[in-house]
C-alpha positions, 0 to 999 in steps of 0.5 A: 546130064539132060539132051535138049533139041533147039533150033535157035542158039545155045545162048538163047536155049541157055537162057530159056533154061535159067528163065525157067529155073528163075521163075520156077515155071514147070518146064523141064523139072528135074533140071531147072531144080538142078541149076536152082539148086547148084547154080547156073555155071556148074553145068557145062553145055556142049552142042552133040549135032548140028545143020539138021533141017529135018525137025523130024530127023532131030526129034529121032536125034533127040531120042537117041541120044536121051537113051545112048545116054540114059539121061531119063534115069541117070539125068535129068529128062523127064521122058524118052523125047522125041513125037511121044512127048514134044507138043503133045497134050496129055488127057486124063486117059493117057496120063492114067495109062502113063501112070500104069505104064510107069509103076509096072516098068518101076516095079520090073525095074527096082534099080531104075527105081532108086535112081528115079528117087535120087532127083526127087525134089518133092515134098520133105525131099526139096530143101526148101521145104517148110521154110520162109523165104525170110528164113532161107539161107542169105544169098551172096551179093554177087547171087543177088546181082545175078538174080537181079539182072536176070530180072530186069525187064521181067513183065508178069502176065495177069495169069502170073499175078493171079497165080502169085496172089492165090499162093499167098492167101491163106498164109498166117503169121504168128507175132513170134514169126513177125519179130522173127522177121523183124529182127533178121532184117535190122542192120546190117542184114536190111536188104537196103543197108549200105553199113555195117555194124563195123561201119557204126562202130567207126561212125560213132567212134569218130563223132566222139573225137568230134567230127562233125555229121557232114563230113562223116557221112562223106566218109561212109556215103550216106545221108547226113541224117543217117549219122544223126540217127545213128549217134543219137542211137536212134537206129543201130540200136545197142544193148548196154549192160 
């Protein structure tokens, strides 16, 4: 569970969460890994209250229902909400004192302890973790449209590709992972493939029987020289013996 405050639409809060979850910003940690990780339509999403013109009455709201709810341990608020943490800047005293605070409160509290680790997705507790994107488990056609729309229009800001490029120097890769990468994105699974190597199978079966470049690329929606290239096994290459 996570209690939020807007005082725009559901559908605009809504998708300032899927933004976030999208484009791994660190707003709202805990439940952008959750919709990362279980998708976008798992969750169900309910208006508690509403018509409050109040912004203080709301954030009071807001706190309390983060702890009717309990959320911070058995959900996914990273803080109790209200003044102590909308808008505020946290220096290095207060985040030390915070810290403090914590390990004390953890430390009287070894039950709330144990929840707090179940939504820890740090380090070796994030399932990605030590894995290449080229590695990662093939996401669905349909993930990859949703993904995509969700990115049209998308502007990075210079800070965004600064930050992009700095995570990715340093990075080396070995010739066994090049080939790796290589041979995962041939055929078939070549994010800009239209066949399939049942697809290759037909194709070449039915240039055997004689049927001309033309009219089998009709067939399959595709250029003309896809096929020649295909026949001549040029692409699509097959192992024989």
């Amino acid at each position: 569970m996570y209690i939020g405050i807007t005082t725009r639409m559901l559908c605009q809060r809504k998708a300032k969460h899927f933004y976030s979850a999208r484009t791994r910003t660190n707003e709202c940690t805990h439940f952008c890994n959750a919709i990362r990780k279980y998708g976008e339509d798992v969750f169900e999403w309910s208006i508690i209250e509403e018509n409050i013109e109040d912004f203080n009455e709301l954030l009071a709201r807001e706190q309390y229902y983060i702890k009717k709810y309990n959320s911070v341990e058995d959900g996914y608020n990273l803080s109790y909400g209200g003044k102590g943490s909308y808008g505020y800047k946290w220096n290095e005293e207060d985040k030390a004192k915070q810290s403090e605070t914590l390990k004390e409160y953890f430390i009287n509290n070894p039950e709330s302890a144990k929840n707090r680790k179940k939504h820890d997705y740090s380090g070796k507790n994030n399932p990605m973790f030590g894995k290449r994107p080229h590695l990662r488990e093939k996401r669905s056609i349909e993930d990859r449209n949703r993904m995509s729309a969700g990115r049209m229009g998308m502007k990075f800001t210079e800070q965004h590709k600064e930050n992009l490029s700095k995570s990715h120097k340093g990075i080396v890769i070995t010739e066994e992972q090049k080939q790796k990468i290589s041979l995962s994105l041939r055929g078939e699974n070549a994010p800009s493939s239209k066949l399939t190597w049942n697809d290759v199978h037909k194709i070449r079966n039915l240039k055997s029987k004689g049927i001309n470049n033309t009219e089998i690329s009709n067939m399959f929606s595709v250029n003309k020289s896809t096929i020649g290239k295909i026949v001549n096994n040029q692409t699509w290459i097959e192992k024989i013996g």
